[in-house]
C-alpha positions in Angstrom: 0.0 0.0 0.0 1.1 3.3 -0.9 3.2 5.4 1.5 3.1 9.4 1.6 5.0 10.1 4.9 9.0 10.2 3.9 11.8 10.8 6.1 13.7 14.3 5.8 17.0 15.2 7.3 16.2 18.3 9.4 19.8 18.7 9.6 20.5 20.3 6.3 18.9 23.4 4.5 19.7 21.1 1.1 17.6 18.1 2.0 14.5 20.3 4.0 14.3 22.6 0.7 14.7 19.5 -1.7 11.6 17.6 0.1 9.4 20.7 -0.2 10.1 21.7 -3.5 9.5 18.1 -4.5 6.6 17.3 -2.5 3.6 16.6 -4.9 1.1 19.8 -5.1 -2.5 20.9 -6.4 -5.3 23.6 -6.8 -6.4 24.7 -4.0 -9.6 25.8 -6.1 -9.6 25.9 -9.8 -6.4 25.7 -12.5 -7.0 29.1 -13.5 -6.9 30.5 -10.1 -3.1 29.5 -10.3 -2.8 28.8 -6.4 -1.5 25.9 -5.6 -0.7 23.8 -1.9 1.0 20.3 -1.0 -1.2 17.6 -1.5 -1.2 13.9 -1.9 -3.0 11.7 -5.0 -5.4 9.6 -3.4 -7.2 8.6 -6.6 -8.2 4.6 -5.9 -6.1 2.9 -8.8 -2.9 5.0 -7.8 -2.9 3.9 -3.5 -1.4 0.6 -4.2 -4.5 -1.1 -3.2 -4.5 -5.6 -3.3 -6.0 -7.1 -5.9 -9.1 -8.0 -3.2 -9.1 -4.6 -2.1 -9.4 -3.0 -5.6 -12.6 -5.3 -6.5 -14.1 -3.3 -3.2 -12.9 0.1 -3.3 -15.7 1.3 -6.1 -18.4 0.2 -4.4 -17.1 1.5 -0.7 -17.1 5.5 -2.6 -20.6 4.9 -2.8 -21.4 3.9 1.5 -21.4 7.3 3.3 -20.2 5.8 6.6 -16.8 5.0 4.8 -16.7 9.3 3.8 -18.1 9.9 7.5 -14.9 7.7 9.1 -12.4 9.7 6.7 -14.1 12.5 7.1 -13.4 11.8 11.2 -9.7 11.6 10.2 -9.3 14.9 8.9 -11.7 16.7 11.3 -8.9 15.4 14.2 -6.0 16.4 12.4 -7.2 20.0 11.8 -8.6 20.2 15.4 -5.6 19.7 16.5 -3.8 22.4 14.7 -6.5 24.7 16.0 -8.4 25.0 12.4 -5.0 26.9 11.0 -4.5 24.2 9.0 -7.1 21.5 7.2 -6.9 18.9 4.5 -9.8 18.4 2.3 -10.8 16.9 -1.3 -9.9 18.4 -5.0 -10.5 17.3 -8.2 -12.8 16.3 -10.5 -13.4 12.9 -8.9 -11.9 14.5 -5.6 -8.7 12.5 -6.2 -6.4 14.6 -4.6 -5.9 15.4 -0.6 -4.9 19.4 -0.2 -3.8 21.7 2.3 -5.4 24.4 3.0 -5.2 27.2 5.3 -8.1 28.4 7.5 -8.9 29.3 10.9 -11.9 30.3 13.5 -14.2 33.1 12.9 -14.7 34.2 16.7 -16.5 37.6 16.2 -19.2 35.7 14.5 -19.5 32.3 16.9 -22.8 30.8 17.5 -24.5 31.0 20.9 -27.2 29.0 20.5 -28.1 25.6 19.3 -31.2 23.3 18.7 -31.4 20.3 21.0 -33.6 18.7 18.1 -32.0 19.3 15.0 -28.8 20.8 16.0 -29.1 24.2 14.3 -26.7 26.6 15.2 -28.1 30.5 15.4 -26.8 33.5 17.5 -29.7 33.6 19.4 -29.3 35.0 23.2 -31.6 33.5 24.8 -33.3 29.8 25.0 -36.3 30.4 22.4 -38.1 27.7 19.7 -36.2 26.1 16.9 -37.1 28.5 13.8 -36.3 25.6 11.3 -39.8 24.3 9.8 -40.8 21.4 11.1 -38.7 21.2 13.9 -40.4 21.1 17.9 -36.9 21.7 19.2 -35.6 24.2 21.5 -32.8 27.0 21.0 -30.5 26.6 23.6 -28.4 29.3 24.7 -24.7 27.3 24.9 -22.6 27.6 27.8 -19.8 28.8 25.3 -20.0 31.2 22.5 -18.9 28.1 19.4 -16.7 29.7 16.4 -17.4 29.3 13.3 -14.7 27.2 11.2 -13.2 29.2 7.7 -11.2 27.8 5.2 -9.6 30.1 2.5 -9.5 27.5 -1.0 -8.4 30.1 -3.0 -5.0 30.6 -0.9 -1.8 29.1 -2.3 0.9 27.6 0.2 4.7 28.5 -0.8 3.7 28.5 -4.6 6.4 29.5 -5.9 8.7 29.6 -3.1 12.5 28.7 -3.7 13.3 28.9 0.2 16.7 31.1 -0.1 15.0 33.8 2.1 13.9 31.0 5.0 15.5 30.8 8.4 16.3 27.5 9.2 14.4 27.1 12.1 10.8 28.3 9.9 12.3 25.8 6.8 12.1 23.1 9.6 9.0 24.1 10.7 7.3 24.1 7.2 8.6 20.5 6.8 7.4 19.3 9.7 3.6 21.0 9.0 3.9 18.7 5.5 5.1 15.5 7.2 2.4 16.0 9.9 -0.6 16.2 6.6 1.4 13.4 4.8 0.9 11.1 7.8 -2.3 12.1 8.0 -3.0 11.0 4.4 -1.7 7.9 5.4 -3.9 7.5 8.1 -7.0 7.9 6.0 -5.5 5.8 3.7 -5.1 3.0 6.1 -9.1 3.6 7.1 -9.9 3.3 3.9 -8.0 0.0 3.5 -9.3 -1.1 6.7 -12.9 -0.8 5.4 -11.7 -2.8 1.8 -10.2 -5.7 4.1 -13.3 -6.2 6.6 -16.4 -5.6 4.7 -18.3 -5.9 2.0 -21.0 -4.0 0.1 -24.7 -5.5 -0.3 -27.8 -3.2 -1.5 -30.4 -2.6 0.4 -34.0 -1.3 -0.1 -35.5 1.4 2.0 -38.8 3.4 2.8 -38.0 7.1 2.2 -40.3 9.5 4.1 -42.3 11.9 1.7 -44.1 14.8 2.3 -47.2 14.8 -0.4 -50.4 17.7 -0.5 -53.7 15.9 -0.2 -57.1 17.3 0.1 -58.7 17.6 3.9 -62.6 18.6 4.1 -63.6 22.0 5.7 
């Protein structure tokens, strides 16, 4: 299975500058927005998937708890960095994992939330859900929650050459792109772990629907 974390000698400017400069990159929105980031090709016939696990991996793009464990993987990894830095999907099949830069929007956090639905609104005080359909409550929550930005249309060191870097901030940059590569690899060995253990059957279900019919007066 494929492997995007790679050792770096943190000892020399050379080898540091080398890795980034190498490391693979992509759009961080469109290709004519010319911004580009570090990122990792996760498309399913490049991961170095078994034989077994390639006659699986199709059908598991389709199952949403597979997207929702991934998704789990990321959400850590950014969480942990305080939002400042996230990884999410690009591409026209979403075959590539990017970097992106982002952050919390304080001045604008919620306060309140449904305990029904879950709706976050800025109300002040505990008041009814305003979503239709909803019996819920507002909630007034014990503290103020942030809302989470990401900027797509930011590029990370496009362009860069490095001769300007410190040392120390060179490091530092390395270490930021070994800690997302691992990551990859982490949602890579999810994935895997989901190819290896299950498989996919079809199931039919009873969808709700909401139909006008005619009631006397």
């Amino acid at each position: 299975m494929k492997q995007f974390h790679q050792k770096v000698d943190m000892r020399t400017r050379a080898a540091m500058t080398a890795f980034l400069r190498g490391h693979p990159r992509y759009h961080t929105m469109n290709s004519w927005n010319n911004a580009t980031s570090y990122a990792n090709c996760v498309k399913i016939h490049r991961l170095g998937l078994t034989e077994k696990q390639l006659n699986l991996a199709f059908d598991l793009l389709d199952v949403p708890e597979v997207y929702d464990a991934i998704g789990e993987v990321l959400h850590t990894w950014a969480v942990g960095r305080n939002w400042q830095w996230q990884a999410g999907f690009n591409g026209r099949s979403s075959g590539y994992l990017v970097l992106y830069q982002g952050g919390l929007d304080c001045k604008n956090a919620r306060t309140a939330q449904c305990d029904s639905c879950f709706k976050l609104t800025w109300h002040k005080q505990d008041t009814p859900c305003t979503s239709d359909g909803c019996d819920g409550t507002l909630r007034v929550l014990d503290k103020p929650r942030p809302q989470v930005i990401t900027y797509p249309g930011r590029g990370l060191d496009h362009g860069e050459d490095f001769t300007e870097w410190d040392a120390d901030a060179i490091r530092a940059r390395v270490r930021l792109v070994q800690s997302f590569d691992r990551m990859c690899d982490e949602a890579l060995a999810v994935f895997a772990g989901y190819c290896d253990s299950y498989r996919v059957v079809e199931e039919e279900i009873l969808v709700p629907k909401t139909i006008k019919v005619l009631e006397p007066v």
